[in-house]
N, CA, C and O atoms as a GROMACS GRO file, in nm:
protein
  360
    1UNK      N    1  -5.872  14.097  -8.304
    1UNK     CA    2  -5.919  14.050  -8.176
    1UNK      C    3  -5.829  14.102  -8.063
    1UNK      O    4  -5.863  14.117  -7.946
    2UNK      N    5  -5.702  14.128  -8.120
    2UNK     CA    6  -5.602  14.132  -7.988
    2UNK      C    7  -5.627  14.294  -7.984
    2UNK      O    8  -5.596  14.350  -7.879
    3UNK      N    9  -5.680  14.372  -8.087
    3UNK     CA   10  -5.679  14.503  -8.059
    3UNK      C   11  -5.828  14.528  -7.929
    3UNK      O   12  -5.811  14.576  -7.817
    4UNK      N   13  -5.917  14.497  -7.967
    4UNK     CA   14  -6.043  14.466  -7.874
    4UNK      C   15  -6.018  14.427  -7.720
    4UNK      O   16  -6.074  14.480  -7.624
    5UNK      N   17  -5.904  14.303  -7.712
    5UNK     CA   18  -5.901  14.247  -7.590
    5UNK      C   19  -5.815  14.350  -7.506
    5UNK      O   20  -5.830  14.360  -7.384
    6UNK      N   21  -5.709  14.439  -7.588
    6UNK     CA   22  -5.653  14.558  -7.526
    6UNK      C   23  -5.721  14.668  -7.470
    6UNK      O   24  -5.684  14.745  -7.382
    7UNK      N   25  -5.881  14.666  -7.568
    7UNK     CA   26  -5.941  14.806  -7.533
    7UNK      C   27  -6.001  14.794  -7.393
    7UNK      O   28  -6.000  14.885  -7.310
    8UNK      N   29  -6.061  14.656  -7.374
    8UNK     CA   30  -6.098  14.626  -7.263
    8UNK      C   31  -6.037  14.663  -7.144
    8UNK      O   32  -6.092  14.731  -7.057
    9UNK      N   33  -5.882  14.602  -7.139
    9UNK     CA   34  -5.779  14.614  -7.027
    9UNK      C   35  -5.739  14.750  -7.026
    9UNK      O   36  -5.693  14.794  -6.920
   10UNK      N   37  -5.751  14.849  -7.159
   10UNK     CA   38  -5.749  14.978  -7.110
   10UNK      C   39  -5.827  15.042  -7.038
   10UNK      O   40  -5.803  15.121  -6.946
   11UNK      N   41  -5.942  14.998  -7.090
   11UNK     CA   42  -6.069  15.047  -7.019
   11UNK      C   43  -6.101  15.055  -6.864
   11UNK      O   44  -6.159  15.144  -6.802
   12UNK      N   45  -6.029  14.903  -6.809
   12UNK     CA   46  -6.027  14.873  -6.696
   12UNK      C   47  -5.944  14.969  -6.624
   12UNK      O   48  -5.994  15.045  -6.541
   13UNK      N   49  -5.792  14.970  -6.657
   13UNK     CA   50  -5.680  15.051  -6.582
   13UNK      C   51  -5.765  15.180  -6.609
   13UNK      O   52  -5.840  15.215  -6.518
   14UNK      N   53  -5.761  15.260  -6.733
   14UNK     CA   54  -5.831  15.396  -6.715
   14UNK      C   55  -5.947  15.402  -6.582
   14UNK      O   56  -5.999  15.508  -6.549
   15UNK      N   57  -5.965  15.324  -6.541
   15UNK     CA   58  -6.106  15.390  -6.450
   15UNK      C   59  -5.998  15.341  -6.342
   15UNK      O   60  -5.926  15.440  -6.329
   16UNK      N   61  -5.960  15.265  -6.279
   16UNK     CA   62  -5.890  15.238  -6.171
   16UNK      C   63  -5.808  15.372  -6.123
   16UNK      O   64  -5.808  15.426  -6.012
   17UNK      N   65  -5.721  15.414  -6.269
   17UNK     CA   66  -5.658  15.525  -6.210
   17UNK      C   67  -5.731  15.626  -6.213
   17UNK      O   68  -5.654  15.720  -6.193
   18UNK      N   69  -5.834  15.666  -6.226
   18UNK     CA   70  -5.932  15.799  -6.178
   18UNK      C   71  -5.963  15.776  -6.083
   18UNK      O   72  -5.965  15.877  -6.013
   19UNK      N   73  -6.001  15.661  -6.017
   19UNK     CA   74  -6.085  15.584  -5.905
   19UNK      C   75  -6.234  15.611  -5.870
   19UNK      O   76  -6.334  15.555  -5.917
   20UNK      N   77  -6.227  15.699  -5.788
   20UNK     CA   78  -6.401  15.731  -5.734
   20UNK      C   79  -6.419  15.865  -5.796
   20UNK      O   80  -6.519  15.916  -5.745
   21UNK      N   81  -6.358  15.952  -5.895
   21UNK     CA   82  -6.411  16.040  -5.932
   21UNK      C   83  -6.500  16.054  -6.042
   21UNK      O   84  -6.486  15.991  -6.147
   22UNK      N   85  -6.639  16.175  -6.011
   22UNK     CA   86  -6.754  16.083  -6.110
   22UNK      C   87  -6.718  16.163  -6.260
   22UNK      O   88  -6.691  16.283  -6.260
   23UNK      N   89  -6.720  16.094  -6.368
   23UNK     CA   90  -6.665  16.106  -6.525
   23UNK      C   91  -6.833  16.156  -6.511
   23UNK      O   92  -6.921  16.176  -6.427
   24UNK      N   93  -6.805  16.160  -6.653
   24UNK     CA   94  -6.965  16.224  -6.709
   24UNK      C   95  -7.025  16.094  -6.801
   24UNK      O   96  -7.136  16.080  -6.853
   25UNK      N   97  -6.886  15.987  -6.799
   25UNK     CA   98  -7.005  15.921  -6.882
   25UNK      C   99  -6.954  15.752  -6.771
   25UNK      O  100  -6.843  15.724  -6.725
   26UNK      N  101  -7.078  15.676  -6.761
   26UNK     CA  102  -7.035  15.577  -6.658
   26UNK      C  103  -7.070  15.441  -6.731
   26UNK      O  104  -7.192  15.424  -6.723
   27UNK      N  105  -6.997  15.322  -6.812
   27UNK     CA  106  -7.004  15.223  -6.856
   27UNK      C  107  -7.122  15.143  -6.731
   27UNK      O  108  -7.124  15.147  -6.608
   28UNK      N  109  -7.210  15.076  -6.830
   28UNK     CA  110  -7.290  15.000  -6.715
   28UNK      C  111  -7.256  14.804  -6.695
   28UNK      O  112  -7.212  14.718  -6.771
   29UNK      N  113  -7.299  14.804  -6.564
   29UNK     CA  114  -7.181  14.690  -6.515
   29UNK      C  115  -7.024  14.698  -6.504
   29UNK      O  116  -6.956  14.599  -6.479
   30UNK      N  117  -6.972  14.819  -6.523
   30UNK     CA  118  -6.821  14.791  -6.455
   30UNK      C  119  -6.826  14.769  -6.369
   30UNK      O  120  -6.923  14.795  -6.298
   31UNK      N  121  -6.685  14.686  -6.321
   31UNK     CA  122  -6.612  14.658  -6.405
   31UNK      C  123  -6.647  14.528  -6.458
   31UNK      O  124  -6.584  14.474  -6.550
   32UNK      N  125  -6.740  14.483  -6.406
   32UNK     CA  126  -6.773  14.301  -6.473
   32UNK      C  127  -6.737  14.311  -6.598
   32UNK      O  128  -6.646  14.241  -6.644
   33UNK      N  129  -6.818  14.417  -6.684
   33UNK     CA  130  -6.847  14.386  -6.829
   33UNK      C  131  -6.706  14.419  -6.916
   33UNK      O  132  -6.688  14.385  -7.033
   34UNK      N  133  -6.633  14.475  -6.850
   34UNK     CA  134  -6.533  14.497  -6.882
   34UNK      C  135  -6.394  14.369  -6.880
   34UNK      O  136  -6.318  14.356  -6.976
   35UNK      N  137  -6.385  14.295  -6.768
   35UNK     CA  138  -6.346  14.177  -6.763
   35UNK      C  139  -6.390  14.047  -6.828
   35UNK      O  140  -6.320  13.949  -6.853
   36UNK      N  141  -6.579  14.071  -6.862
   36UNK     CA  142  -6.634  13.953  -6.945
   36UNK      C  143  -6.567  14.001  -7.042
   36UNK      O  144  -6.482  13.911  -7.044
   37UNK      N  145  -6.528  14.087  -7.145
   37UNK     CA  146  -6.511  14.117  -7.273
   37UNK      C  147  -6.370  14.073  -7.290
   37UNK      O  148  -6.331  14.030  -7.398
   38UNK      N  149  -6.288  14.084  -7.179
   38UNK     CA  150  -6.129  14.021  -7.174
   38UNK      C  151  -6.147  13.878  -7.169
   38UNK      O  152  -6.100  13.805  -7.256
   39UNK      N  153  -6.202  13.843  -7.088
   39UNK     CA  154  -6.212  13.686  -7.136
   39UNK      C  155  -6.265  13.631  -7.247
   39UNK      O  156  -6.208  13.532  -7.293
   40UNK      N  157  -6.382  13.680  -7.310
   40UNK     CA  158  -6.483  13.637  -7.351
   40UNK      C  159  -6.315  13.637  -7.523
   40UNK      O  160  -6.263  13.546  -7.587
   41UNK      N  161  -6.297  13.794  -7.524
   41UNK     CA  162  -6.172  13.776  -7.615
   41UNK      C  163  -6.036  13.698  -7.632
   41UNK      O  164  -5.964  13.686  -7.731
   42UNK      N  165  -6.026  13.652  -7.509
   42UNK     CA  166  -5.898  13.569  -7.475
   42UNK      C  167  -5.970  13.489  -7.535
   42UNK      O  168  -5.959  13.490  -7.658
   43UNK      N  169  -6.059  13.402  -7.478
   43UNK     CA  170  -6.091  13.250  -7.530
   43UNK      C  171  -6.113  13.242  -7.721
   43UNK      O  172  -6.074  13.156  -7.800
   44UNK      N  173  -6.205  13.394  -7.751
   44UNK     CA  174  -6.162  13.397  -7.897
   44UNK      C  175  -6.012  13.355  -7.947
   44UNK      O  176  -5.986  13.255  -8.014
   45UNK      N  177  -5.915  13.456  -7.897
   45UNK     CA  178  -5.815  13.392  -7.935
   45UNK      C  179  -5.765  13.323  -7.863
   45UNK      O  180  -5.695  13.397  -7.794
   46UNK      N  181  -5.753  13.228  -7.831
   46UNK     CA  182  -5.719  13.078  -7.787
   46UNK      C  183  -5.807  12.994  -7.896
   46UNK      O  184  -5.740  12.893  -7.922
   47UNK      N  185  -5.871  12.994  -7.936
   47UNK     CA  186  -5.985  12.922  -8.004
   47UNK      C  187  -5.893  12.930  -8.151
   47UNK      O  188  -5.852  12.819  -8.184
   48UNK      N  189  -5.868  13.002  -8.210
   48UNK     CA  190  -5.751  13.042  -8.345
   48UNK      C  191  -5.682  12.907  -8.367
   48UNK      O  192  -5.703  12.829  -8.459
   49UNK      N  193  -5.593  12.893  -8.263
   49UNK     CA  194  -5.521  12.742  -8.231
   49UNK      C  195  -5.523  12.635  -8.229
   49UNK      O  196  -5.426  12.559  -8.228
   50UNK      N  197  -5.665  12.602  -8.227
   50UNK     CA  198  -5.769  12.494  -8.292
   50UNK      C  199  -5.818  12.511  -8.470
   50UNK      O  200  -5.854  12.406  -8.523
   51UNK      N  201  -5.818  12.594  -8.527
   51UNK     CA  202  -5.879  12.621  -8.649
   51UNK      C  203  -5.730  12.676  -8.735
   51UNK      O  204  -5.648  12.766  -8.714
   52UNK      N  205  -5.749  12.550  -8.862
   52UNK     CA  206  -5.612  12.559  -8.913
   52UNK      C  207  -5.664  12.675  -9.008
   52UNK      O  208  -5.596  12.681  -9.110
   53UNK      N  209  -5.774  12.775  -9.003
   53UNK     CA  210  -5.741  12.876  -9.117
   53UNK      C  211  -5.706  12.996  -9.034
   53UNK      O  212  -5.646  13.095  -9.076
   54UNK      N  213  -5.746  12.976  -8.921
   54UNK     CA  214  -5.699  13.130  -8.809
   54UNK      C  215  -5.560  13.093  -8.722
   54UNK      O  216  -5.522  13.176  -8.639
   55UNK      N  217  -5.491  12.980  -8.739
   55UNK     CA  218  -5.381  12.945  -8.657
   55UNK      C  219  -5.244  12.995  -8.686
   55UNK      O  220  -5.157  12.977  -8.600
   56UNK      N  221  -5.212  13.063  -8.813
   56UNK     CA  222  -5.125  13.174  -8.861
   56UNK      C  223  -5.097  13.286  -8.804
   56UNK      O  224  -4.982  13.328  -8.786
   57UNK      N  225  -5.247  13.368  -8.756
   57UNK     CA  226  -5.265  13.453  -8.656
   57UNK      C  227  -5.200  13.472  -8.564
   57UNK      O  228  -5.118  13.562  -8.552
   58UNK      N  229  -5.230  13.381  -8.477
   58UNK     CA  230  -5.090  13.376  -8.372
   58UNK      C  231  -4.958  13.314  -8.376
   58UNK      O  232  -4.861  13.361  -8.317
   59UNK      N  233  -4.954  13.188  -8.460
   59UNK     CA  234  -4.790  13.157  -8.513
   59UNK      C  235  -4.723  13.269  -8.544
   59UNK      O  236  -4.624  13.287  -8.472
   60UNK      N  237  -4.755  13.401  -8.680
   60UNK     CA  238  -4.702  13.484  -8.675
   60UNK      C  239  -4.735  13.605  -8.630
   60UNK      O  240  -4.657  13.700  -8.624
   61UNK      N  241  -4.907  13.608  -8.580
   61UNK     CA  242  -4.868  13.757  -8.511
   61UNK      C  243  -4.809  13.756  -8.333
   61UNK      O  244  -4.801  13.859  -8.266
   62UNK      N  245  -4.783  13.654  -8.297
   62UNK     CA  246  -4.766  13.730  -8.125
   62UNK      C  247  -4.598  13.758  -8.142
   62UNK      O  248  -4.555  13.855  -8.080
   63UNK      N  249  -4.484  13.666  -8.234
   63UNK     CA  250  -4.391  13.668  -8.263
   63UNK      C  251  -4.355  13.855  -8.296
   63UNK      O  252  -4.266  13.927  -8.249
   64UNK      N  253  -4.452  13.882  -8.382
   64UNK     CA  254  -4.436  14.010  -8.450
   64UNK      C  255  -4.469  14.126  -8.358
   64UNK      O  256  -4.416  14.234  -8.385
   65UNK      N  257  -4.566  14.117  -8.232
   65UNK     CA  258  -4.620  14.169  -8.170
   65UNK      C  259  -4.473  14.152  -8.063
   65UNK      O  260  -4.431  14.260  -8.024
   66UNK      N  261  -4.417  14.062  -8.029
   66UNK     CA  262  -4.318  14.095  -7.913
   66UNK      C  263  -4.187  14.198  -8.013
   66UNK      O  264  -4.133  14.298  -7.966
   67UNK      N  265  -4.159  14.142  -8.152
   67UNK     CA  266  -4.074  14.192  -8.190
   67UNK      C  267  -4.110  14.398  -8.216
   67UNK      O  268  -4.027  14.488  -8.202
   68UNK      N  269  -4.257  14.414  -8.254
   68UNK     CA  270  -4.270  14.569  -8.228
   68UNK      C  271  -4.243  14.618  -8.119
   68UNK      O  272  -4.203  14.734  -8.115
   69UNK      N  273  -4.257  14.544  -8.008
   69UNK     CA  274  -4.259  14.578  -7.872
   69UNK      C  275  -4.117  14.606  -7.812
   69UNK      O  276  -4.100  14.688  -7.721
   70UNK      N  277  -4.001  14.520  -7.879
   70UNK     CA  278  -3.893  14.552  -7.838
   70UNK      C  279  -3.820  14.654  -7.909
   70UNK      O  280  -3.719  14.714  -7.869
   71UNK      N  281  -3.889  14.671  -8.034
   71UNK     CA  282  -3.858  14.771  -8.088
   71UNK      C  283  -3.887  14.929  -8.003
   71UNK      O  284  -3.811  15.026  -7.997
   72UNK      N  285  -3.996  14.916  -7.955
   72UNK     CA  286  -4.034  15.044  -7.928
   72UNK      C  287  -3.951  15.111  -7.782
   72UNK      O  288  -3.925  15.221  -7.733
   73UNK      N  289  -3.927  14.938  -7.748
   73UNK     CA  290  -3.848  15.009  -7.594
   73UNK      C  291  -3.742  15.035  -7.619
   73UNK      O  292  -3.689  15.078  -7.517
   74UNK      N  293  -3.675  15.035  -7.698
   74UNK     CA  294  -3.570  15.018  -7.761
   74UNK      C  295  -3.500  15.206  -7.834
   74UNK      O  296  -3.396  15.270  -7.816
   75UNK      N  297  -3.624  15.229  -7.914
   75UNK     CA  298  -3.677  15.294  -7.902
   75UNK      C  299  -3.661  15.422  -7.809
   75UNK      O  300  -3.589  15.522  -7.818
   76UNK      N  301  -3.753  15.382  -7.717
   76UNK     CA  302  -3.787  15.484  -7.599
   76UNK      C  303  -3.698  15.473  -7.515
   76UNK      O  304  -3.728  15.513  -7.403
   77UNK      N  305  -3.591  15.428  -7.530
   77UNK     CA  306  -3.456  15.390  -7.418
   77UNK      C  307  -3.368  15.474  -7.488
   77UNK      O  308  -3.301  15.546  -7.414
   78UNK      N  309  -3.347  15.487  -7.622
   78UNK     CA  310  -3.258  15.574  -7.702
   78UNK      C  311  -3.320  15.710  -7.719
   78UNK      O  312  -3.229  15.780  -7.764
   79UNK      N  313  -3.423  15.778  -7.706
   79UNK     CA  314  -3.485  15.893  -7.675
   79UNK      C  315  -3.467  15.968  -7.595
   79UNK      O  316  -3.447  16.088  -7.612
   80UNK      N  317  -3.473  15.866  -7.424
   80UNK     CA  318  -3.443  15.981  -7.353
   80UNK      C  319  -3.596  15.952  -7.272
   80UNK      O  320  -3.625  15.928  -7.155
   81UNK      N  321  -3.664  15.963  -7.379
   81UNK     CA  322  -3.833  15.954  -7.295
   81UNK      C  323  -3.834  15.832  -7.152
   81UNK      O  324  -3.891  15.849  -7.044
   82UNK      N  325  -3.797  15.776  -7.172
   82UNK     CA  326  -3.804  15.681  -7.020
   82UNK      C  327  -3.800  15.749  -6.888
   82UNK      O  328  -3.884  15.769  -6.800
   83UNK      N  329  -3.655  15.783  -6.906
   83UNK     CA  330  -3.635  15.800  -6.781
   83UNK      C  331  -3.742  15.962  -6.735
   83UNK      O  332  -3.768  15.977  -6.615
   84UNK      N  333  -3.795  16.071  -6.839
   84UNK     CA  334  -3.892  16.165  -6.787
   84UNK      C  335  -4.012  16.097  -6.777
   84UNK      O  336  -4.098  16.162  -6.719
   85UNK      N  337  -4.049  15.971  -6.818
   85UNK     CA  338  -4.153  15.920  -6.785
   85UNK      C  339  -4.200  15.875  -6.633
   85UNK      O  340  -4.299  15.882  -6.559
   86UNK      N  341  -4.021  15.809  -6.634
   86UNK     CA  342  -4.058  15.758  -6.466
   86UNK      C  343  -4.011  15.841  -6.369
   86UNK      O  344  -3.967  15.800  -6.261
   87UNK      N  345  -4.018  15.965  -6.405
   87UNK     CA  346  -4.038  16.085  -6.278
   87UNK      C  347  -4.217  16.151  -6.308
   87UNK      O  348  -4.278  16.227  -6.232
   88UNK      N  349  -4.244  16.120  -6.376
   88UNK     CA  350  -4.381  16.186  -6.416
   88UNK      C  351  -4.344  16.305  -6.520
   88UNK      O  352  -4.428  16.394  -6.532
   89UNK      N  353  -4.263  16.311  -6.572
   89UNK     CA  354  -4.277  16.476  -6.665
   89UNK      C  355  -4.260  16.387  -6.828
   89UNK      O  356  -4.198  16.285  -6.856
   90UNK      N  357  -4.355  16.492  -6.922
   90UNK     CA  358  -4.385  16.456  -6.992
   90UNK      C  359  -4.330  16.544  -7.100
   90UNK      O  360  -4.355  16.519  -7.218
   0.00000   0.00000   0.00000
């Protein structure tokens, strides 16, 4: 679920940062449908938290999900890649 509720919020930023330029392919109802699908997924998971067979899910995955996360900056801080990131060079 949490991979879905990401695709959404990618979905969203990807078009923001193109802005008005026309793609070849155009989602219908953006960005609404794109924000219903973030909520509509949030409340999925929020709902987990109520149901003792999906409530593991987030006990141990958001724990695991911050701990990849610090890994990676961690990571990308010992690389080197950061700091060419935040000049723009890749």
């Amino acid at each position: 679920m949490f991979t879905w509720l990401m695709v959404f919020v990618t979905h969203l930023f990807f078009r923001r940062h193109w802005g008005r330029r026309r793609l070849d392919f155009r989602m219908w109802g953006f960005p609404f449908t794109s924000i219903l699908g973030i909520v509509l997924m949030s409340a999925a998971l929020l709902t987990t938290l109520f149901t003792s067979a999906f409530r593991p899910t987030l006990i141990y995955g958001v724990p695991f999900l911050v701990l990849l996360s610090i890994g990676y900056f961690l990571a990308l801080r010992r690389s080197g890649a950061a700091r060419n990131a935040a000049v723009g060079e890749f």
